[in-house]
C-alpha positions in Angstrom: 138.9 10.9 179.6 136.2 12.4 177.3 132.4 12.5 178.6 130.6 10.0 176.8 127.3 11.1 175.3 124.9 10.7 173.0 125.9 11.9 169.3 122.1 12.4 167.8 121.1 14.7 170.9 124.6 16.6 171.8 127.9 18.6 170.5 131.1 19.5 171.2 132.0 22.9 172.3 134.6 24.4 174.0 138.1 21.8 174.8 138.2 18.9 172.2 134.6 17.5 173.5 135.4 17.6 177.2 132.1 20.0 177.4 128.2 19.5 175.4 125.6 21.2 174.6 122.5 19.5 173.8 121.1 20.4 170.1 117.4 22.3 170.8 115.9 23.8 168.1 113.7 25.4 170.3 116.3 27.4 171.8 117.3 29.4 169.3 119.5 26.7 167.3 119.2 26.6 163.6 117.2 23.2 162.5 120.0 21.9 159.9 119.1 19.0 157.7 122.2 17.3 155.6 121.5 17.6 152.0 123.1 14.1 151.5 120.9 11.9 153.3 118.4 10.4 150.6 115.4 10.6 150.8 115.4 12.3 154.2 116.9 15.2 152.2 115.6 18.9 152.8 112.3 19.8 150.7 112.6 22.8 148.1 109.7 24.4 146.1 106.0 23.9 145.4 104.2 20.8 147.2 101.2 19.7 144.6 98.4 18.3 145.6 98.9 14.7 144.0 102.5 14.8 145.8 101.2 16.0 148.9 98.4 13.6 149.0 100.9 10.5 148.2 103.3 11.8 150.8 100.8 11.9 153.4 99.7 8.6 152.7 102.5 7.0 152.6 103.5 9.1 155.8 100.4 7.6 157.6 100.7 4.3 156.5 104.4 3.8 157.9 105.4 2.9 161.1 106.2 5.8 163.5 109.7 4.7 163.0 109.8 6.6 159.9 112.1 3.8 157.7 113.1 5.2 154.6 112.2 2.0 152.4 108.9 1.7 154.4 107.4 5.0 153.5 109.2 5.0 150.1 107.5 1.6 149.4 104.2 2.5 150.2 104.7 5.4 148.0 105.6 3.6 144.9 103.0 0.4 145.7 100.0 3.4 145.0 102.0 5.0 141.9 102.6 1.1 140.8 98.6 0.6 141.0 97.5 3.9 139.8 100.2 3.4 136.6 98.4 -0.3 136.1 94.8 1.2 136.5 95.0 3.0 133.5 97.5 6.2 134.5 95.1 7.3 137.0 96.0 10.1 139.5 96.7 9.1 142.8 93.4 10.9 143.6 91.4 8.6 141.1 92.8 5.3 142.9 91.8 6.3 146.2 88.3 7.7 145.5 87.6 4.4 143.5 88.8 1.9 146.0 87.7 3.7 149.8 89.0 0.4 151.3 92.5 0.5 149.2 94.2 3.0 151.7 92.7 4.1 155.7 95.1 6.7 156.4 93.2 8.4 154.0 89.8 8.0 155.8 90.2 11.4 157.8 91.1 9.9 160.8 94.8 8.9 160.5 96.8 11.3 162.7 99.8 11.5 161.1 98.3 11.4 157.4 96.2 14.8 158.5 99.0 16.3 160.0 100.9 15.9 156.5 98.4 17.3 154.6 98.5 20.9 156.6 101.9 21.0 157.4 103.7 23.9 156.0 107.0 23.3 154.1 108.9 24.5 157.7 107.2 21.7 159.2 107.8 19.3 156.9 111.5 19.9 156.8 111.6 19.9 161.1 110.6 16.3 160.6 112.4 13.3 159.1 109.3 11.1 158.4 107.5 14.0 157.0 110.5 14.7 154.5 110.9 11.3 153.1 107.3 10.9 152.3 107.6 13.9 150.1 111.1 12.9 148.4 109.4 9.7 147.5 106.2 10.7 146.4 108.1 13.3 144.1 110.4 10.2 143.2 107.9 7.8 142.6 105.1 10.1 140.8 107.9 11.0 138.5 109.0 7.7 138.2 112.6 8.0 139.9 113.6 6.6 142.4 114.2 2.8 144.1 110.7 1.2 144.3 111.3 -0.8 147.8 107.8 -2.3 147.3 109.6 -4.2 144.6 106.8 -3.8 142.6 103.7 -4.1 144.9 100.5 -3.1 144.6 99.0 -3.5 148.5 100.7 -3.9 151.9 99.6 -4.2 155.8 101.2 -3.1 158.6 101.4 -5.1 162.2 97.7 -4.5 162.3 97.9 -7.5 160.0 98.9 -9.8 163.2 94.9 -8.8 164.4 93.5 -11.5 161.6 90.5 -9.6 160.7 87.7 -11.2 158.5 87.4 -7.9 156.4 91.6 -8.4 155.3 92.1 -9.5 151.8 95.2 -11.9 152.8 92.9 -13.1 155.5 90.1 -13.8 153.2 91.6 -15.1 150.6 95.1 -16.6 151.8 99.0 -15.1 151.3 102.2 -17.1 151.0 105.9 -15.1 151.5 107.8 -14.6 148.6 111.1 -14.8 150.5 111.4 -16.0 154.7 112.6 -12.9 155.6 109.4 -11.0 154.8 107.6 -12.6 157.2 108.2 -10.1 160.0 105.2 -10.6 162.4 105.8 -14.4 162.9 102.7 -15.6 161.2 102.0 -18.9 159.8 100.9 -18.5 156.1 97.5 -18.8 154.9 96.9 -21.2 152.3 92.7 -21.4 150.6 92.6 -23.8 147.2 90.3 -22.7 144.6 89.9 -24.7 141.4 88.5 -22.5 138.6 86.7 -23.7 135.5 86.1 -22.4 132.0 82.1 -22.4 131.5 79.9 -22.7 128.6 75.8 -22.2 128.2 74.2 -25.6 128.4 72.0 -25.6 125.3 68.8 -27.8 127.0 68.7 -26.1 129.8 70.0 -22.4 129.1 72.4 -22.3 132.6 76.0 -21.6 132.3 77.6 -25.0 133.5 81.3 -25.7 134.5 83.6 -27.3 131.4 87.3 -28.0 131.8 89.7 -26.6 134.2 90.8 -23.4 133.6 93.5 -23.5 137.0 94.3 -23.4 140.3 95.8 -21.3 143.2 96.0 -21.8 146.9 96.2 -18.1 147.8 95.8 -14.8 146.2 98.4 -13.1 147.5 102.5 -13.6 147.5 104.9 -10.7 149.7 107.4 -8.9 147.6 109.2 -6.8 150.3 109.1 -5.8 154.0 110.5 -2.9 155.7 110.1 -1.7 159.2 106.3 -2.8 160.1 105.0 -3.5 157.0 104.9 -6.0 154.4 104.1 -5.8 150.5 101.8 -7.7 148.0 101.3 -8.6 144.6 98.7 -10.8 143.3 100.3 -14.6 142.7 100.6 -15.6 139.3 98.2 -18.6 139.5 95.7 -16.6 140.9 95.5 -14.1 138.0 95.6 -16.9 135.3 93.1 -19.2 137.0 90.3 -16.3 137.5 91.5 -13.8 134.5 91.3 -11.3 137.0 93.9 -7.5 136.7 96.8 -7.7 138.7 95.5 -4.2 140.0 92.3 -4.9 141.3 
């Protein structure tokens, strides 16, 4: 009977598998990373500063778990906002919008140890690798945008209903059951909005007709791993004239 063991830690050496050796790198092994797994693929060349700045967001923002469409999604929800705001650099969007992204803030672990990790580093760690695939992928515009198309996402932190969270403040629906992958109820705040016009006795600005309505401001477009991805809702951008980006 063969020794059972674990296939991601150990090898077979010696008769047919009867024997293993557990894979170290730290013992002299050669770290090997299989070219044909996506995103997860080894990194080559030159790491820019935009792509290394994307990667480590999108690094810090994903769960520890390091799920390919989670980091890869985070990835192409800042490329999808910076595109809409004009072709800004992923650089721009984050020093115009501190709040948009905290891993950012200096005192995300994982984001930090992106941004001075040398390429042998990057390739020793999964997480670290996909990051850097999909920022390449998504700055160049390649690639399978997971976010399907988001702009903003939360992570379980979400579950902590904090005042200061735009789908807390202002209300999200899901866009399909299976996004809702913390168990929360939605959160549902209607708004009428009105076209205005100057009131020629008095001088004030005054309401007029409707100009729409929306219960919430935000709908899910994907989830993966511990986080979940946001658009604007349709209603809300008509009813207020507001950009789908901002």
């Amino acid at each position: 009977m063969g020794v059972p063991y674990d296939e991601r830690f150990c090898r077979p050496y010696g008769l047919e598998g009867l024997f293993h050796r557990p894979i170290d790198p730290t013992r002299g092994f050669k770290y090997v990373v299989d070219p044909s797994t996506g995103l997860a693929r080894e990194v080559t060349g030159t790491i820019d500063a935009e792509v290394r700045l994307l990667a480590a967001i999108a690094y810090g923002e994903g769960s520890t778990a390091d799920v390919e469409d989670e980091i890869a999604g985070i990835a192409h929800a800042v490329v999808n906002r910076a595109k809409a705001w004009g072709n800004k650099k992923v650089s721009a969007v984050v020093a115009g919008d501190p709040n948009y992204t905290y891993a950012a803030n200096g005192k995300n672990d994982r984001f930090n140890v992106l941004k001075a990790a040398s390429l042998a580093a990057i390739n020793k760690s999964k997480g670290m690798r996909i990051a850097i695939n999909a920022a390449r992928e998504a700055l160049a515009g390649q690639g399978h945008d997971t976010s399907n198309d988001a702009y903003w996402w939360d992570g379980i932190d979400l579950k902590d209903k904090k005042s200061f969270n735009p789908r807390i403040q202002h209300g999200f629906k899901y866009g399909e059951p299976e996004h809702n992958i913390f168990d929360m109820d939605e959160i549902t705040k209607p708004v009428v909005t009105y076209w205005q016009a100057k009131n020629p006795k008095t001088g004030q600005l005054e309401n007029t007709k409707e100009r729409g309505r929306y219960d919430c401001v935000y709908r899910s477009t994907a989830a993966h791993g511990k986080t979940i991805f946001w658009r604007y809702t349709p209603e809300y951008v008509a009813a207020t004239g507001g950009k789908e980006y901002k």
